[in-house]
LUMPA-322692 format. One record per residue (C-alpha): x, y, z. Coordinates in nm, 3 decimals, m for minus. Layout:
<fimis>
x:y:z
X:Y:Z
...
</fimis>
This chain:
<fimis>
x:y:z
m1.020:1.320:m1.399
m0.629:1.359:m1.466
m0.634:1.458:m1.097
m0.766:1.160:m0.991
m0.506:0.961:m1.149
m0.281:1.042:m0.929
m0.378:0.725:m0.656
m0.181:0.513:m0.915
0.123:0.668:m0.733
m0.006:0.487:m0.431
m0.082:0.158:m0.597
0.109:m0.153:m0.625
0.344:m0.165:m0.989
0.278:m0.537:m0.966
0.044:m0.783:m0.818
0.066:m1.128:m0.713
m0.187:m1.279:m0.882
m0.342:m1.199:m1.248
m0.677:m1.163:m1.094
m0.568:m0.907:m0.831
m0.420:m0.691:m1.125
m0.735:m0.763:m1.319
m0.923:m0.647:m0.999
m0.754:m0.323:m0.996
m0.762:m0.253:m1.378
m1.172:m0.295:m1.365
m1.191:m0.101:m1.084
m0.999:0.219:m1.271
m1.181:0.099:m1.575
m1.543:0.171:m1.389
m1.399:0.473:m1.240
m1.313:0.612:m1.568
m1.604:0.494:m1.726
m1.896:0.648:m1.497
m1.657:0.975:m1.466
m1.697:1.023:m1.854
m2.097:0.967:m1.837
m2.141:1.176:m1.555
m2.224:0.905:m1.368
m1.990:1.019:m1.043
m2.190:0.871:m0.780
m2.078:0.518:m0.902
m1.734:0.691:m1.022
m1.705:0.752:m0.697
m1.822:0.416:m0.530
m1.483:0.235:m0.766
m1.248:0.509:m0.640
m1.340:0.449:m0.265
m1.249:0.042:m0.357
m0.913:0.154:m0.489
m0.843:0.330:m0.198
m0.943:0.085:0.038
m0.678:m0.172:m0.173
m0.444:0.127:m0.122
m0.478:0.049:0.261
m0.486:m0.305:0.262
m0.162:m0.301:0.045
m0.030:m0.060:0.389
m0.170:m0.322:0.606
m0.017:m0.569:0.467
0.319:m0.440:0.489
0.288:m0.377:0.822
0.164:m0.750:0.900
0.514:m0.856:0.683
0.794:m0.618:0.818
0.636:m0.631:1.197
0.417:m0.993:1.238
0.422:m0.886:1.643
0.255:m0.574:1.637
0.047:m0.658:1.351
m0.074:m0.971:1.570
m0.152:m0.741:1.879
m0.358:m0.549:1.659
m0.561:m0.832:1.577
m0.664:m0.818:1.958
m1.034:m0.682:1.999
m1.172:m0.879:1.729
m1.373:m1.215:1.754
m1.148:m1.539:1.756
m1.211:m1.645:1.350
m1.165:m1.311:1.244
m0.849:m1.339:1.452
m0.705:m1.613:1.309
m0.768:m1.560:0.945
m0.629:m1.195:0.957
m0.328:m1.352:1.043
m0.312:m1.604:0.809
m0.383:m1.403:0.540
m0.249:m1.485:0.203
m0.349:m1.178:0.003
m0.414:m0.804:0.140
m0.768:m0.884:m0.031
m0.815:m1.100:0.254
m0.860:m0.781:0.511
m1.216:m0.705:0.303
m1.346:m0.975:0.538
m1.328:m0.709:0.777
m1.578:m0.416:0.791
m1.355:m0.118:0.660
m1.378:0.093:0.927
m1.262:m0.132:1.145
m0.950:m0.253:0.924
m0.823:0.166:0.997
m0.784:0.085:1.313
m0.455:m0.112:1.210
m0.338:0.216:1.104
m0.311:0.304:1.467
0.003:0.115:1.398
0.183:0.319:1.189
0.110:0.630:1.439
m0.237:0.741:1.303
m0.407:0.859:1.584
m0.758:0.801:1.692
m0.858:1.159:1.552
m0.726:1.066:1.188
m0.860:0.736:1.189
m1.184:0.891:1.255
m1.167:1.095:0.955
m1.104:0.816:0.753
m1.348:0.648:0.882
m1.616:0.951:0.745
m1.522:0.867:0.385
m1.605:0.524:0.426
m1.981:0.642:0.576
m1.972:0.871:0.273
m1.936:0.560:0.054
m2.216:0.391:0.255
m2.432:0.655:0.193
m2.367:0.618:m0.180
m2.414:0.277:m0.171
m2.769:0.214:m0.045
m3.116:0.302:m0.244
m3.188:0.522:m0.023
m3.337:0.799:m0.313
m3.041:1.033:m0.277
m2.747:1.129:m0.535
m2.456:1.274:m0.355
m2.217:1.312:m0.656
m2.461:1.466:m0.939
m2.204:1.692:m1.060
m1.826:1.701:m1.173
m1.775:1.962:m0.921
m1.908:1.771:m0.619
m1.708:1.461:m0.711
m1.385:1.624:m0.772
m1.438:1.780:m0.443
m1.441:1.427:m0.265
m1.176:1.302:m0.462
m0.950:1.557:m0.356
m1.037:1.470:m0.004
m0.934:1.122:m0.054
m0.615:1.192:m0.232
m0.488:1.417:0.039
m0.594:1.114:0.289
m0.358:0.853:0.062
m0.111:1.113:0.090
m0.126:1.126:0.451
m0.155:0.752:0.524
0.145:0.709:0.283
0.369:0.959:0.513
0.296:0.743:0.801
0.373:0.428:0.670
0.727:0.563:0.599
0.904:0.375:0.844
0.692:0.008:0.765
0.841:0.082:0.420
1.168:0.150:0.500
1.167:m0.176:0.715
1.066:m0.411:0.431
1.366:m0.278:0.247
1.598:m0.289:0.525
1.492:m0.640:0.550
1.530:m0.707:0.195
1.897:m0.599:0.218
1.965:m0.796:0.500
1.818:m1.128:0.358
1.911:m1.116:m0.005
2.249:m0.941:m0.032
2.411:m1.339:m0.079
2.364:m1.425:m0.458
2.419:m1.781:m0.324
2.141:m1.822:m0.102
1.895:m1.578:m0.204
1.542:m1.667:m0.446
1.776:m1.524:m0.774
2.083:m1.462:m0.831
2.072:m1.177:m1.060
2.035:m0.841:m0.825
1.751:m0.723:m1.100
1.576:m0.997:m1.073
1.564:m1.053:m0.691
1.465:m0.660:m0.670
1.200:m0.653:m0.874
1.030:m0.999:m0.730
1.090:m1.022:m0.376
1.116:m0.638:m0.295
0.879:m0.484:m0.536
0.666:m0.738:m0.611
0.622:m0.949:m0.287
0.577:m0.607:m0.077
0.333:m0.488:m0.323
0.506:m0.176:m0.308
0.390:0.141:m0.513
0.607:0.459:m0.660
0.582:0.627:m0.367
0.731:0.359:m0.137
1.019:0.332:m0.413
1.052:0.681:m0.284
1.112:0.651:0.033
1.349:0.377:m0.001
1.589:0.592:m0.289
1.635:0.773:0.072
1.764:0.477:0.257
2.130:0.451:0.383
2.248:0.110:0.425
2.537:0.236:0.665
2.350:0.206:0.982
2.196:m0.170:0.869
2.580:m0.300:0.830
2.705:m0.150:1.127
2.401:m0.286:1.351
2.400:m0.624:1.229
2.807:m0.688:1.217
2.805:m0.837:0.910
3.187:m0.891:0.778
3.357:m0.694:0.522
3.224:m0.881:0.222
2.893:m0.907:0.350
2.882:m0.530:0.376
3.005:m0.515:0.034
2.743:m0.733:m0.096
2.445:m0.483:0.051
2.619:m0.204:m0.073
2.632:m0.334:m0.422
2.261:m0.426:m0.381
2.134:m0.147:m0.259
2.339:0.062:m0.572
2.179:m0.208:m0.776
1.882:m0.085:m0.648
1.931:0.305:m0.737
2.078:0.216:m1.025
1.717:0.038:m1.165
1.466:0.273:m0.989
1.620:0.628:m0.959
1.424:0.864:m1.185
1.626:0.868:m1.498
1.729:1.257:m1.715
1.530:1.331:m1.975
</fimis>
């Protein structure tokens, strides 16, 4: 169980909406619940959702920091579907799409075919689970914990890819909300916490990855003047300042 826990790493710290955070807290509760009754067939059925919203969360931040690609991987599917991945307004909206197609977006941030195909197998281990077809797969703690290990090192591995489509959302964050004058708020906090963290979705482990980031390159690329460069600086210290891991 305390294993298992650790795909919170990989979820969002804050939703959009109350119901998707409501979504995601009865998923973990079911997960928790049927893991305690030794019912891990259907523990394992809620942990396979979570992890899908772990990739739709990826796929949407690839559809936000890079709409072109993201559009050309909408290519291949039928003209509707088209369209309304596109115009998507939550990353819930990608369930319309049967899940192992959805990887294939993945592709995007340089999974290739052979991992996506792996993925892929856990989701035809959750169909199995997920038909009366007189079998149970998970009857045991062992066999469960086994599978969950398996998906946990996939999270991992879809999270290292999506490195760069992380770093990009910040990098665009910097470079759109460094002026207190025209940006959504004017304290740095603020703006942080609800257009970075909270309108990327993003999880611990993207904070992570953008601790990393040097804003150097950013304000030499995009010639912004001397103030302006002063101005990302501050916000990306801002930034360190209210997410670097704090001394005990």
């Amino acid at each position: 169980m305390e294993d298992a826990l650790e795909l919170h790493v990989y979820l969002p710290l804050s939703y959009k909406t109350k119901t998707e955070e409501e979504y995601i807290a009865f998923l973990w509760d079911a997960f928790r619940t049927n893991y305690t009754h030794g019912k891990y067939q259907f523990a394992f059925l809620a942990y396979h959702m979570l992890t899908m919203s772990f990739v739709y969360f990826i796929i949407w931040q690839i559809r936000h920091s890079a709409p072109d690609d993201f559009a050309k991987g909408t290519i291949g599917f039928k003209n509707d579907l088209e369209k309304d991945l596109i115009s998507a307004t939550s990353p819930f909206s990608f369930s319309i799409v049967n899940e192992s197609d959805i990887l294939r977006f993945l592709k995007l941030i340089q999974c290739d075919s052979s991992k996506i195909g792996s993925y892929a197998s856990l989701v035809r281990d959750r169909n199995k689970t997920a038909h009366a077809n007189g079998n149970v797969f998970y009857a045991d703690q062992v066999s469960v914990d086994k599978k969950i290990r398996e998906v946990l090192r996939v999270a991992e591995e879809i999270q290292a890819h999506s490195k760069e489509v992380t770093l990009r959302c910040y990098e665009n964050f910097l470079a759109t909300s460094y002026d207190e004058d025209s940006r959504e708020y004017v304290d740095a906090a603020d703006q942080i916490r609800e257009v970075l963290i909270h309108g990327n979705y993003f999880s611990q482990k993207d904070i992570e990855f953008c601790l990393e980031y040097d804003p150097s390159p950013l304000m030499r690329r995009e010639s912004f003047d001397a103030d302006a460069m002063v101005a990302i600086k501050n916000l990306h210290d801002r930034f360190l300042q209210e997410y670097q891991p704090k001394d005990d």
